[in-house]
N, CA, C and O of each residue as an XYZ file, in Angstrom:
416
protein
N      12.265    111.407     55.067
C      12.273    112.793     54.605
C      11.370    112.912     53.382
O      11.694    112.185     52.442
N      10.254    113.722     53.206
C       9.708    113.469     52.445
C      10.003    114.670     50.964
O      10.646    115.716     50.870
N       9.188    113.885     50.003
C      10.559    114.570     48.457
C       9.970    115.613     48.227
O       8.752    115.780     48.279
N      11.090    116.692     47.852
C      10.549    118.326     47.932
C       9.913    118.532     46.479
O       9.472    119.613     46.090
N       9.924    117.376     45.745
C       9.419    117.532     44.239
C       8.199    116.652     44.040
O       8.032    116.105     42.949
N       7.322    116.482     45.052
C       6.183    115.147     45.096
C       4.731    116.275     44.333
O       3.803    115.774     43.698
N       4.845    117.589     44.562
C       3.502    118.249     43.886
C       3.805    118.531     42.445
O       2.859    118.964     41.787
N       5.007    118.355     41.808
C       5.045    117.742     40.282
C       4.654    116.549     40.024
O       4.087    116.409     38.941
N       4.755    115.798     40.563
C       3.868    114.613     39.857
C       2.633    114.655     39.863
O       2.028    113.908     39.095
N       1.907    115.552     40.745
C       0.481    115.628     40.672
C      -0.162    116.820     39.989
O      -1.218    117.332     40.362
N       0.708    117.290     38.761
C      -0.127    117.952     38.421
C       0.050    117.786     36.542
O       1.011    117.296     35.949
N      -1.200    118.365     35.944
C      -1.376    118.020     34.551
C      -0.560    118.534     33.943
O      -0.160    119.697     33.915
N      -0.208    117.411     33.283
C       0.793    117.947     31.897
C       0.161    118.737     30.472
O       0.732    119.299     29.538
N      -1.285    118.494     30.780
C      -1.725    119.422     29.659
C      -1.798    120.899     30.190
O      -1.319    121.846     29.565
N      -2.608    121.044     31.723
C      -2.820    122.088     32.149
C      -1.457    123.010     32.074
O      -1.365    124.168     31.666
N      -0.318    122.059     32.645
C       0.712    122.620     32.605
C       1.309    123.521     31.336
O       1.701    124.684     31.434
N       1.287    122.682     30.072
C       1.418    122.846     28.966
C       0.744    124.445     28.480
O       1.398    125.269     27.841
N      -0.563    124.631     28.900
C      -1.464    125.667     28.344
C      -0.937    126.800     29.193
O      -0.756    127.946     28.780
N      -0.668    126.295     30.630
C      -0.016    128.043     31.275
C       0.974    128.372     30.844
O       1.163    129.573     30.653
N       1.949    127.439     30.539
C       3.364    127.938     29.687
C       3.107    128.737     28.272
O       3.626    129.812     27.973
N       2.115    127.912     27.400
C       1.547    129.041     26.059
C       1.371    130.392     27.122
O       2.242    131.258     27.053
N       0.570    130.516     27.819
C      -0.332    131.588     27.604
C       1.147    132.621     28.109
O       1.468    133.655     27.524
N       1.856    132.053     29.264
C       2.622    132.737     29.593
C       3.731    133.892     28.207
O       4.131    135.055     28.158
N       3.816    132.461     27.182
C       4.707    133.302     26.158
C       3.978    134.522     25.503
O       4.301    135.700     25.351
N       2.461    133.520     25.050
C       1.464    134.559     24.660
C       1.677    136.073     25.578
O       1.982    137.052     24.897
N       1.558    136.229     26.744
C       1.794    137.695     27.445
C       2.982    137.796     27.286
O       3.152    138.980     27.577
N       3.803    137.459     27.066
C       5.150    138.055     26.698
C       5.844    138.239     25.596
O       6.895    138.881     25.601
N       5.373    137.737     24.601
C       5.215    138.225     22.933
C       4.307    139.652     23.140
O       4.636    140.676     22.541
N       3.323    139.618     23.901
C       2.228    140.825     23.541
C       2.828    142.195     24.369
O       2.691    143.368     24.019
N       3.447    141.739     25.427
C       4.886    143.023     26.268
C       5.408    143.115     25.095
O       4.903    144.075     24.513
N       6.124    142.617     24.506
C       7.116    142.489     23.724
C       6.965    143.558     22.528
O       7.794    144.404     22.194
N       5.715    143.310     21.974
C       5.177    144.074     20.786
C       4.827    145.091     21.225
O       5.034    146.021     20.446
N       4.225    145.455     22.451
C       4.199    146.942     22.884
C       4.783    147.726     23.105
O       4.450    148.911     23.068
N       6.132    147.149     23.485
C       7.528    147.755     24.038
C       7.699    148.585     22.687
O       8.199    149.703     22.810
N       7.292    148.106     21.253
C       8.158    148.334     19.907
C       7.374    149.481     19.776
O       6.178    149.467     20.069
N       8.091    150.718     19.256
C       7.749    151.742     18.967
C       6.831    151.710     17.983
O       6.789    150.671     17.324
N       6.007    152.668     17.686
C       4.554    152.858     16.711
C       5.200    153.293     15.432
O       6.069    154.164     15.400
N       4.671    152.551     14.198
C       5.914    153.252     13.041
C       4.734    153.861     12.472
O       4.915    154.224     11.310
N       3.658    154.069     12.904
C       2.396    155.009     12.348
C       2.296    156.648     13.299
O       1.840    157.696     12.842
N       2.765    156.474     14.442
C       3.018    157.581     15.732
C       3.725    158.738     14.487
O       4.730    158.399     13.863
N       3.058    160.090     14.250
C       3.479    161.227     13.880
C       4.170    162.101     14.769
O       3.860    162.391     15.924
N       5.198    162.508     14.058
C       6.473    162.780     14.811
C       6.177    164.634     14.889
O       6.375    165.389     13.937
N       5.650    165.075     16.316
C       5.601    166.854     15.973
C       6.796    167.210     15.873
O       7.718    166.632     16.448
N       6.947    168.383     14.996
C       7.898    168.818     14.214
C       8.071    170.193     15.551
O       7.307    171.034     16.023
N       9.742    169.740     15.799
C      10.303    171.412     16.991
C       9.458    172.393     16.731
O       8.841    172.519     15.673
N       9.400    173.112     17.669
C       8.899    175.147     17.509
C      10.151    175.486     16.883
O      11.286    175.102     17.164
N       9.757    176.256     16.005
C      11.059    177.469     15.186
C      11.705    177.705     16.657
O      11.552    177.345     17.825
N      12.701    178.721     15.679
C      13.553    179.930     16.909
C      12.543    180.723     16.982
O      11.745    181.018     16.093
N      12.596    181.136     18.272
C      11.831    182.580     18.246
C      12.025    183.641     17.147
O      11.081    184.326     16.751
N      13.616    183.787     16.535
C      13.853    185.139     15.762
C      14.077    184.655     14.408
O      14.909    185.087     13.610
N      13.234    183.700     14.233
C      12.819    183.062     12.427
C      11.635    183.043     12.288
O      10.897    182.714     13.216
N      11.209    183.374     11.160
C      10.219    183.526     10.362
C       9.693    182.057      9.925
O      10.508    181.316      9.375
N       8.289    181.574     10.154
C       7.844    180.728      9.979
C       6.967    180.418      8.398
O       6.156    181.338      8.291
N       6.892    179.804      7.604
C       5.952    179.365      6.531
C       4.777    179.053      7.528
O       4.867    178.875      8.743
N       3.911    179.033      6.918
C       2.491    178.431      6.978
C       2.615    176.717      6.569
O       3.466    176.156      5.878
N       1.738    176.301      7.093
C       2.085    174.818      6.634
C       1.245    174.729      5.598
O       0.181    175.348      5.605
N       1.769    173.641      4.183
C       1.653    173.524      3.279
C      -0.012    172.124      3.768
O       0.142    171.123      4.468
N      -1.240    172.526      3.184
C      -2.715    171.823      3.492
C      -2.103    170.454      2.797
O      -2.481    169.468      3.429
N      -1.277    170.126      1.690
C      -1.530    168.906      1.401
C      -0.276    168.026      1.824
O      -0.306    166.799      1.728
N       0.845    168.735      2.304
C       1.694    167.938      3.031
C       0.838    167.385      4.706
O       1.132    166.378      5.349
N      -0.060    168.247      4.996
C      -0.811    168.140      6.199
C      -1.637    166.778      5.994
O      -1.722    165.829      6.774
N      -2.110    166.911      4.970
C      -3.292    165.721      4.547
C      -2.273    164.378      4.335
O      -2.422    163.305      4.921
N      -1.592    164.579      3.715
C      -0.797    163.312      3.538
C      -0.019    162.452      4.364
O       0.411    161.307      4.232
N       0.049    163.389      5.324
C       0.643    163.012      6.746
C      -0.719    162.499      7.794
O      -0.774    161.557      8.586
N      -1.386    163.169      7.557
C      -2.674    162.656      8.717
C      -2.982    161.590      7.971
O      -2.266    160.731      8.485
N      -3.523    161.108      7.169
C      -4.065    159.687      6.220
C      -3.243    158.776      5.825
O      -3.504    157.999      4.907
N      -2.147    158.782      6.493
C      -1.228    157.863      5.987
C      -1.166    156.522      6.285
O      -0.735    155.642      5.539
N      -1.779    156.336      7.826
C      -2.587    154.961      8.130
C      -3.806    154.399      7.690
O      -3.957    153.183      7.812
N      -4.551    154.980      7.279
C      -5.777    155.030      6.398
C      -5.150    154.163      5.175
O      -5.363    152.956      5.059
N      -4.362    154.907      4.290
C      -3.911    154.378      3.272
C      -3.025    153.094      3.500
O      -3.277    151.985      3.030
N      -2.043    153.390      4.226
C      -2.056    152.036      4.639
C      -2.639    150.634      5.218
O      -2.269    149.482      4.990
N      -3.694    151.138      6.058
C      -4.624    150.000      5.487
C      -5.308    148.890      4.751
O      -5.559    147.695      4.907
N      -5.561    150.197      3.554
C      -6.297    149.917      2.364
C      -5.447    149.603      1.371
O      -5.832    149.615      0.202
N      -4.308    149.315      1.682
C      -3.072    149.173      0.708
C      -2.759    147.839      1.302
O      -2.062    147.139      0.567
N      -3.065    147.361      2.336
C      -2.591    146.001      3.161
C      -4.215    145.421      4.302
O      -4.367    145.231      5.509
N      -5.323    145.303      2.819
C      -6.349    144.947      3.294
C      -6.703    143.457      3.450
O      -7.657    142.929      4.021
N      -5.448    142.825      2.644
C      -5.841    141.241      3.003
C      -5.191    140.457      3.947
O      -5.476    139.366      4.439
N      -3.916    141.511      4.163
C      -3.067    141.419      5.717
C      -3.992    141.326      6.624
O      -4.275    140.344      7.310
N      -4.607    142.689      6.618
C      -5.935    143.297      7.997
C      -6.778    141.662      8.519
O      -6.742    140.958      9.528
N      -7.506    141.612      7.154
C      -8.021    140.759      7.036
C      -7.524    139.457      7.935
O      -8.097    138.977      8.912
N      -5.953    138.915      7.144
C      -5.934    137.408      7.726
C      -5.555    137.812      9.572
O      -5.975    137.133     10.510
N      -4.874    138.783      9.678
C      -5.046    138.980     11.311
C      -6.018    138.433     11.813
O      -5.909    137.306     12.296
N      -7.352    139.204     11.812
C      -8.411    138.985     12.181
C      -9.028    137.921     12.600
O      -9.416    137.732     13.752
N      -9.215    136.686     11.046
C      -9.454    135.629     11.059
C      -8.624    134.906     11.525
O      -9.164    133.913     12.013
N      -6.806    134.900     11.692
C      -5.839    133.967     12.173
C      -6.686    134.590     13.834
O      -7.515    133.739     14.159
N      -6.667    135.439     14.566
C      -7.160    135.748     15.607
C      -8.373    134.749     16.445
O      -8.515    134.221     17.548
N      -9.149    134.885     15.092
C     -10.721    133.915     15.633
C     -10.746    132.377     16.064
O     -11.338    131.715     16.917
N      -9.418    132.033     14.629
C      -9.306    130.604     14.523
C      -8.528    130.287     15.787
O      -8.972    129.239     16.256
N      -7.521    130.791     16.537
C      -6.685    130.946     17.549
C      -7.574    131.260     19.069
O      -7.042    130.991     20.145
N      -8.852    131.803     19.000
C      -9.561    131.762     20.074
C     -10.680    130.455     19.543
O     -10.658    129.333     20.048
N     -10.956    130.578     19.220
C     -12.260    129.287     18.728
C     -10.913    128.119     19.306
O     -11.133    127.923     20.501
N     -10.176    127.654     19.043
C      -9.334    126.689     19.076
C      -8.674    126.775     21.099
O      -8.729    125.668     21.634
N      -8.265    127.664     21.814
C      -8.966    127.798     22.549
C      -9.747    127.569     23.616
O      -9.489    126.913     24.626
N     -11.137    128.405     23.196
C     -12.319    127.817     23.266
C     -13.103    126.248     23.420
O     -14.048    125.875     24.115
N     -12.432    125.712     22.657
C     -12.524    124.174     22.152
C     -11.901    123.194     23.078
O     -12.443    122.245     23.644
N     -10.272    123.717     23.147
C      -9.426    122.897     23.991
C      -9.682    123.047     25.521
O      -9.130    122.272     26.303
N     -10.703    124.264     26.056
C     -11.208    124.435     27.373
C     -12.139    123.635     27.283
O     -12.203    122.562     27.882
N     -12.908    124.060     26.561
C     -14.409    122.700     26.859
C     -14.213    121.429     26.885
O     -14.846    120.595     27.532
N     -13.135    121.234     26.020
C     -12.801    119.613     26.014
C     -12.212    118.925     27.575
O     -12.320    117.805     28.074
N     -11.839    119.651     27.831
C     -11.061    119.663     29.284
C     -11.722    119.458     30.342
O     -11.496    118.548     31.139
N     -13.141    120.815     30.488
C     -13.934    120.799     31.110
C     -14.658    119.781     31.135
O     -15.078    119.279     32.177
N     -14.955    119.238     29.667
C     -15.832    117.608     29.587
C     -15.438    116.497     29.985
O     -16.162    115.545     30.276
N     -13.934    116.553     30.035
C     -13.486    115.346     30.324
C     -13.520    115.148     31.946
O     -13.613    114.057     32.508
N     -13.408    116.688     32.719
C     -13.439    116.416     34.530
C     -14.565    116.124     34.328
O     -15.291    115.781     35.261
């Protein structure tokens, strides 16, 4: 009878290793999308029909539209290490494919 587990032994434990990352990798990145936007501006109800409305106030308007802007620029070395943790995380990668590729 031959063993129903014989195409695990033939296959790489590194290759193996890298589909399991990537797998979490897509499911950390579901994960973070699922999470609501804490920058997403919230439209404010329509009045009642039989109330009298204000005009909206221009600098409560402004302060509300630029508020990611400012946050940004308030968390520019955050921005920043994203970016570069990003590069170093594909370059690395990058690296561990070619090496792979060199070695078949």
């Amino acid at each position: 009878m031959p063993d129903p587990f014989k195409f695990l032994k033939n296959i790489d434990k590194q290759f193996a290793s890298q589909i399991v990352l990537v797998i979490l990798f897509l499911l950390a990145c579901f994960w973070i999308a699922m999470l609501p936007n804490p920058f997403e501006v919230n439209e404010t109800p329509p009045p009642p029909p039989n109330q009298q409305t204000l005009p909206p106030n221009p600098q409560q308007m402004a302060a509300r539209a630029t508020a990611y802007q400012i946050e940004i620029e308030n968390n520019r070395d955050q921005t920043s290490g994203i970016v570069i943790g990003g590069v170093i995380l594909v370059g690395l990668v990058i690296t561990g494919w070619l090496l792979v590729i060199n070695r078949h």
